[in-house]
C-alpha positions as CSV (number, residue, x, y, z in Angstrom):
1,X,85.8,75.2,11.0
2,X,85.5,71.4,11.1
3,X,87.2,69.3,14.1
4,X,90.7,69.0,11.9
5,X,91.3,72.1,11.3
6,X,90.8,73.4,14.9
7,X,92.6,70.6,16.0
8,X,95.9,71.6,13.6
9,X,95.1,75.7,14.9
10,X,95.5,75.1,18.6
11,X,98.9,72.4,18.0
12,X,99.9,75.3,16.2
13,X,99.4,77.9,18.8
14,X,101.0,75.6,21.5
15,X,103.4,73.7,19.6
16,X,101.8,70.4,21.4
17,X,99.5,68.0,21.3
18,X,98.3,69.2,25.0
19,X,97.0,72.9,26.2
20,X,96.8,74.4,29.5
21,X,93.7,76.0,30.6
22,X,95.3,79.4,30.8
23,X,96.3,78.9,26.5
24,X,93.4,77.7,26.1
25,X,91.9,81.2,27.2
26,X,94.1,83.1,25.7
27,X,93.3,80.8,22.3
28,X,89.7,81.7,22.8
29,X,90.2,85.2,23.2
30,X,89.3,85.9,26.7
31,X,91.3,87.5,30.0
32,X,90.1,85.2,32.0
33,X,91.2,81.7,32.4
34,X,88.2,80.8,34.5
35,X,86.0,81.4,31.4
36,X,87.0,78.2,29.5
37,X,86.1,76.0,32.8
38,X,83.3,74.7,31.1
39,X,84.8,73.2,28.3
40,X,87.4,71.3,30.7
41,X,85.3,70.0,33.4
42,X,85.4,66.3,33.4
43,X,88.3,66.1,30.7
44,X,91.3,63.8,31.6
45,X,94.7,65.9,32.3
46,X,98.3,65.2,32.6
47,X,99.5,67.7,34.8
48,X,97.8,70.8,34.0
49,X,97.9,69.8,30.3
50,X,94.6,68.6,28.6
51,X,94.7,66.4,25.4
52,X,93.9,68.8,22.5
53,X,91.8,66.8,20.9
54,X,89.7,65.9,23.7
55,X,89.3,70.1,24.3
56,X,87.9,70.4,20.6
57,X,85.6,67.4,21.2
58,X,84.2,69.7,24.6
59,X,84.1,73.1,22.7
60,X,82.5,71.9,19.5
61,X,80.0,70.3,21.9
62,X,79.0,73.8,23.2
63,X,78.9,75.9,19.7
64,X,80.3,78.7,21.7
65,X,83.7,79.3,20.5
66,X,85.4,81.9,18.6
């Protein structure tokens, strides 16, 4: 999957342009919230909300997702 199209799959899960950590896990497919920390750490928030686009950016970055 390119940026776009992960980009289009998570507004669609959240039905936002932001994600909380905690949806973010649960997009990922994992229990834990504390196992997407990595892709967040030093990402700008409002709230507890992080700019979706901005999260792609991070998780593409790693190669580790899905």
């Amino acid at each position: 999957m390119d940026k776009k199209s992960l980009v289009n799959d998570m507004k669609r899960f959240t039905n936002a342009s932001f994600i909380t950590r905690k949806q973010l896990a649960q997009w990922m497919g994992k229990k834990d919230a504390h196992c997407v920390d990595r892709y967040l750490h030093g990402l700008d928030r409002v709230g507890q909300q992080y700019f979706i686009p901005d999260v792609v950016d991070a998780v593409i970055a790693t190669r580790e997702w899905r």
